[in-house]
N, C-alpha and C positions, 0 to 999 in steps of 0.2 A: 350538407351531410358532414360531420363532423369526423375526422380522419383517423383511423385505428392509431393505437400506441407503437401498434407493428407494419404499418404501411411504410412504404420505400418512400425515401424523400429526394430530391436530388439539392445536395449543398455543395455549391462552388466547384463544381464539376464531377463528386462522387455520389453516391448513392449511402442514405445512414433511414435511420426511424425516430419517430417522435422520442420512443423512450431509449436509446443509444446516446439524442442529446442531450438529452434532460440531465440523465446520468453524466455525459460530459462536463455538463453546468455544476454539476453536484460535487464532482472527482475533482475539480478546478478548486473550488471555493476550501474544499475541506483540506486539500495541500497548503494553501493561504495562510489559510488559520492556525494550519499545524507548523509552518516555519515563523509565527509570531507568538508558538507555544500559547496558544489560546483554547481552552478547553472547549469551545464551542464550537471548531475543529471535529470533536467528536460525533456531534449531535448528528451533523453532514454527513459523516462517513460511514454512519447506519442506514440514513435515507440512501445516499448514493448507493451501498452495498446491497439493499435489495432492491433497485429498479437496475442494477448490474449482474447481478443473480439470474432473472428474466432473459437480457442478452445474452448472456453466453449459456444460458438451457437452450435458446434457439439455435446457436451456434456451435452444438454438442463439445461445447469447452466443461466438461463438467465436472473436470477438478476444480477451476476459476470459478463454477457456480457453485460449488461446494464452502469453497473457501469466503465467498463474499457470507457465506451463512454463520460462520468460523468468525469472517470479520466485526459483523456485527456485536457477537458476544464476546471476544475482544474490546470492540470498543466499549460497550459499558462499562466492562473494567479497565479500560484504558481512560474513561472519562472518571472515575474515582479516584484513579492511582493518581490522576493528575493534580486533583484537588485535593486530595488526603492522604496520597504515598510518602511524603514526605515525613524528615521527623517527628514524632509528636503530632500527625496524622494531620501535618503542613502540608503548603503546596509544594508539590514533588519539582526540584530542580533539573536540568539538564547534567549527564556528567556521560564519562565513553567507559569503557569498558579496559579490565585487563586481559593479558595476551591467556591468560587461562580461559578465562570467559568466552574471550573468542572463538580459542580452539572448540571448546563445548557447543559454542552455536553453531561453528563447520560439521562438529561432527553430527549437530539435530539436524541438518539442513539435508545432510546424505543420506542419514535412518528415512526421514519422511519423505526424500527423493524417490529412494526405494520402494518401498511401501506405497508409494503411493501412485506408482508407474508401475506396478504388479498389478495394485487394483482398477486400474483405468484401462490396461487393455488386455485383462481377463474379463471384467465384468460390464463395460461398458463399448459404445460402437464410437467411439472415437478416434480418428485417425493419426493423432499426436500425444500418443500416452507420457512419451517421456518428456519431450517436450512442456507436457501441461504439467506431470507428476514434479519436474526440477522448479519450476516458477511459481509453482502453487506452494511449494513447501519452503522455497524463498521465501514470498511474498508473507506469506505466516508469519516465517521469526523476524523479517522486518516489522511487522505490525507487533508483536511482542515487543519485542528492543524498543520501538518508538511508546507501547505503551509505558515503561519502565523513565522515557526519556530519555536512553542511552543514543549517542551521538550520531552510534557508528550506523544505528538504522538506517542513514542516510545514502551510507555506501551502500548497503545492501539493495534498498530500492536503486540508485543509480544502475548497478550492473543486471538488477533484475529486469528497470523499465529498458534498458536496451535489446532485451532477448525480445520481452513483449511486442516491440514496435514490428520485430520480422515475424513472429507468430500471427499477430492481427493483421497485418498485411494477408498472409498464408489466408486467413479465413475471412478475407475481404469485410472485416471488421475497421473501412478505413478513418472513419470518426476516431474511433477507440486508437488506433494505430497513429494517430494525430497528437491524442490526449498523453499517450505516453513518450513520445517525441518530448513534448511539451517537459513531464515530468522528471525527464532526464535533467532539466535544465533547470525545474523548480526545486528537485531532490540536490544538485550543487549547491545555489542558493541556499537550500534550508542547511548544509552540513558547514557552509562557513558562518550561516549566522548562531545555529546554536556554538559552534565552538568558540564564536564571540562572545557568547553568554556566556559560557563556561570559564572562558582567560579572564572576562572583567570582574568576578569577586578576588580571583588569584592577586591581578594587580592592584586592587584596591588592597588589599593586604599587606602586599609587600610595600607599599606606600605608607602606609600607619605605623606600621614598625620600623621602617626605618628611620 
């Protein structure tokens, strides 16, 4: 008998589902590709974002499943911006952001905080409205920032995957709660290796002119 996509599995002492790992295999591979700034990065983080959509509809996270729907259409245009955002509709480089900008994304991150923890537990049966509404509307303008290639996306996901890991705990989501342990680690990695892309055209610069 062939085993449902939502049966209970036990791996290495917890309890996860065929489609929780799958999606773990998916979320792994598309961080990968996205700290060697490879567009192919994208393709993954459409598949992974609707067999993740799935999980957390079962685990009435339903800003997280909202947003994986969010992510997907994101990534298309994240997977364009990459290959034609650039000048003269070049490949788009890495580069971070000014302290303006910033400020602008703190203050998106709190509107859609807002907004989005009104509507999660006025209209829905979710027992972590704010919780979900603060990380759902992180995780967003990270995925913007990183569609654009701005650096700092990296910090955002770092502080965002650490709330995640005690949230999915909370919803005994511990596959998931693994995954982003993990990404705490893969989002450092990826925020020192783009800003090593960003320093090495600076210093090859400053090396010809001088």
């Amino acid at each position: 008998m062939i085993p449902s996509m939502n049966d209970v599995l036990q791996l290495s002492g917890f309890a996860t589902t065929p489609l929780e790992l799958i999606s773990f295999v998916l979320s792994v591979i598309t961080v990968w590709l996205n700290i060697r700034q490879s567009h192919w990065g994208w393709l993954f983080a459409i598949v992974s974002s609707a067999t993740y959509g799935v999980v957390f509809f079962g685990s009435k996270l339903y800003g997280d499943m909202g947003l994986q729907v969010v992510f997907i259409i994101v990534s298309v245009w994240g997977w364009y911006q990459w290959l034609h955002g650039g000048s003269e509709r070049s490949v788009l480089q890495a580069s971070g952001m000014s302290k303006h900008s910033w400020g602008m994304a703190l203050v998106a991150w709190a509107l859609g905080f807002v907004l989005l923890a009104f509507f999660l537990g006025h209209y829905t049966d979710t027992d972590v409205p704010r919780m979900d509404g603060f990380l759902t509307a992180g995780s967003l303008l990270a995925q913007v920032l990183m569609s654009r290639k701005k650096l700092e996306n990296w910090l955002i996901w770092i502080a965002v995957d650490i709330l995640y890991v005690g949230l999915y705990l909370y919803k005994h989501l511990m596959l998931t709660a693994g995954l982003y342990a993990l990404f705490i680690i893969m989002a450092t990695i990826g925020y020192f290796a783009w800003k090593k892309s960003i320093a090495a055209p600076l210093i090859r610069d400053q090396v010809q002119t001088s």
